[in-house]
N, C-alpha and C positions, 0 to 999 in steps of 0.2 A: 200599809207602811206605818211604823210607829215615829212618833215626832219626838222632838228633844223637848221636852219640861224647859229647859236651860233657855230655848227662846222666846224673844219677845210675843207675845200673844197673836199679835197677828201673823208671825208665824208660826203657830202652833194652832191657828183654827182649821176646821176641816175645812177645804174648796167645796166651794159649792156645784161645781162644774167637772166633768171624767171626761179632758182632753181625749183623752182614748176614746171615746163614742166618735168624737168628730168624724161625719162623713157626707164629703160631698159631690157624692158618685151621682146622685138628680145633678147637678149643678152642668149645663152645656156651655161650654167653652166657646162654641161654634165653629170651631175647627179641628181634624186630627191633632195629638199630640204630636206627631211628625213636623209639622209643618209650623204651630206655636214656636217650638222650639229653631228651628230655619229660623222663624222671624226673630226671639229672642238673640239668636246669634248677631242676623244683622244686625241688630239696633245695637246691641252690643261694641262690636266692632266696625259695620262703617257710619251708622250715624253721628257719633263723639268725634270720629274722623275728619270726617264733610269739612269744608272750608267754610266758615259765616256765613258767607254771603250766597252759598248754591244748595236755596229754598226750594229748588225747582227737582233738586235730587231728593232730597229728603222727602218731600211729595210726592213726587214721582213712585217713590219706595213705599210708602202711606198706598196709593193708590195700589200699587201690587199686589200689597195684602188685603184688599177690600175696604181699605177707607175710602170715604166720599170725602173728598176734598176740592171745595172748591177755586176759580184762580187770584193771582192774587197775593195767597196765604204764604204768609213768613214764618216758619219754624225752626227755632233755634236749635242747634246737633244736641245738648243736653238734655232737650225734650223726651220724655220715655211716656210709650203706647204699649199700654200691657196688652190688648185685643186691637188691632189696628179696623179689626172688621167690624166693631159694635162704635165707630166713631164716626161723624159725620161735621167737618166744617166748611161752613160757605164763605164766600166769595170773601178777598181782602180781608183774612185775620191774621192777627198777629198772636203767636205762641211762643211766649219766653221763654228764657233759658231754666233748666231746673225742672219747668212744669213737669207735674204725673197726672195720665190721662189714665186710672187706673179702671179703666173699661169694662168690668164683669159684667154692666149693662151698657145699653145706650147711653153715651154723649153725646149730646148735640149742640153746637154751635151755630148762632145764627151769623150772614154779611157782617162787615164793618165789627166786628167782635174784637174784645182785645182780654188776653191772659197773660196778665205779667209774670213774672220770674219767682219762680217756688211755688208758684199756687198746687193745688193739690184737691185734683177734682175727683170724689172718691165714691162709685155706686154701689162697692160692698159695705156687711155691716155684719151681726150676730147675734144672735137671739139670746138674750142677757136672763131669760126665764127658762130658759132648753138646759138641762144639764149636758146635751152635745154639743151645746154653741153653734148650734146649727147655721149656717151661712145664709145669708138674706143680702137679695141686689133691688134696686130700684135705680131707672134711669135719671138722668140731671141734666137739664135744657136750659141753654145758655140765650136769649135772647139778641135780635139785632140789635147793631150800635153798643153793645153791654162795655162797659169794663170791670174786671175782676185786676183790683192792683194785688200788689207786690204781697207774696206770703199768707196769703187766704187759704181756708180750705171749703168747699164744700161737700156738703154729705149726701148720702144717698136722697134721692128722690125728691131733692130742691129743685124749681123753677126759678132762674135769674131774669125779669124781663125786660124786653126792651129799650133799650136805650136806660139802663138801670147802671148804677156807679156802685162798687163794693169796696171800701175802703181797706185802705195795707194792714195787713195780718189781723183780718173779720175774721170769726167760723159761724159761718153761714148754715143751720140746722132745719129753716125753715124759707116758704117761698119768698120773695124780693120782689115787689109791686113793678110794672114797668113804669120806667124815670125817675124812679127814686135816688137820691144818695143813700146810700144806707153803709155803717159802721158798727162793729164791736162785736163781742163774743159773751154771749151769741149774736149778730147781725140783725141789726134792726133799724128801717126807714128813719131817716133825720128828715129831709126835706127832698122838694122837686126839684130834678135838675131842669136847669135853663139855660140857654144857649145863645150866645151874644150873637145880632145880627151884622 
């Protein structure tokens, strides 16, 4: 393709990347496309549906498709599970409204967990030295007692631990100590949380 002289430079430099290579035929989904696509539908049309308050359907429908979910757990209808089968959350969490559990690997969430609304927990990524941009997943564990507030993202292959706090709209790149408060972008330990008797 010839480029216009007329553009700004940075539109006029070669890509370093041939989108066209892109292939992510290794990549396992872990289920027939048949059946992703069933689920995309559901989620589609009756999750956003569901009434607020019937967590026990939306679970219910989680557990269909092979999520492990334990009881308890509160999930908002605007919640979206891209792989509902590479997810796993225990007992009493809470999943806000907005979240994406964009699942290409393991999720996991521990008890007493909390994801507030828009977080965006993400185990894909891209190999930024691959002229394919070849796709790269690593799982993301959410430790017990965790809270991940409002607007967070994390990225592929971060550890959040135990009883750890992630303050409103972190991007979390790297692990998270258990107990920590931790804030900013990129997310980094401020102090211990403590817990009044």
């Amino acid at each position: 393709m010839e480029f216009n002289t007329d553009l700004p430079p940075i539109l006029n430099a070669q890509p370093l990347v041939d989108l066209r290579k892109y292939d992510q035929a290794g990549f396992d989904r872990g289920r027939p496309g048949w059946l992703i696509l069933i689920w995309w539908l559901v989620q589609a049309m009756v999750f956003p549906l569901s009434l607020h308050n019937l967590n026990a359907i939306r679970c219910w429908m989680l557990r269909l498709f092979g999520a492990k979910i334990g009881k308890g757990v509160i999930i908002r209808p605007t919640a979206r599970f891209t792989y509902p089968w590479k997810v796993e959350i225990g007992d009493n969490c809470w999943i806000g409204d907005d979240v994406v559990i964009y699942s290409l690997d393991w999720i996991k969430i521990g008890t007493q967990a909390v994801i507030s609304q828009k977080c965006y927990l993400c185990t894909g990524s891209h190999d930024i030295e691959d002229e394919a941009f070849r796709l790269m997943t690593a799982p993301i564990n959410i430790g017990n007692g965790a809270w991940i507030a409002t607007d967070c993202f994390i990225a592929p292959g971060v550890n959040i631990g135990a009883n750890a706090v992630i303050g409103a709209r972190s991007s979390v790149f790297s692990n998270i100590p258990s107990q920590q408060v931790a804030w900013g972008t990129p997310c980094r330990p401020r102090y211990e949380r403590q817990m009044r008797k």
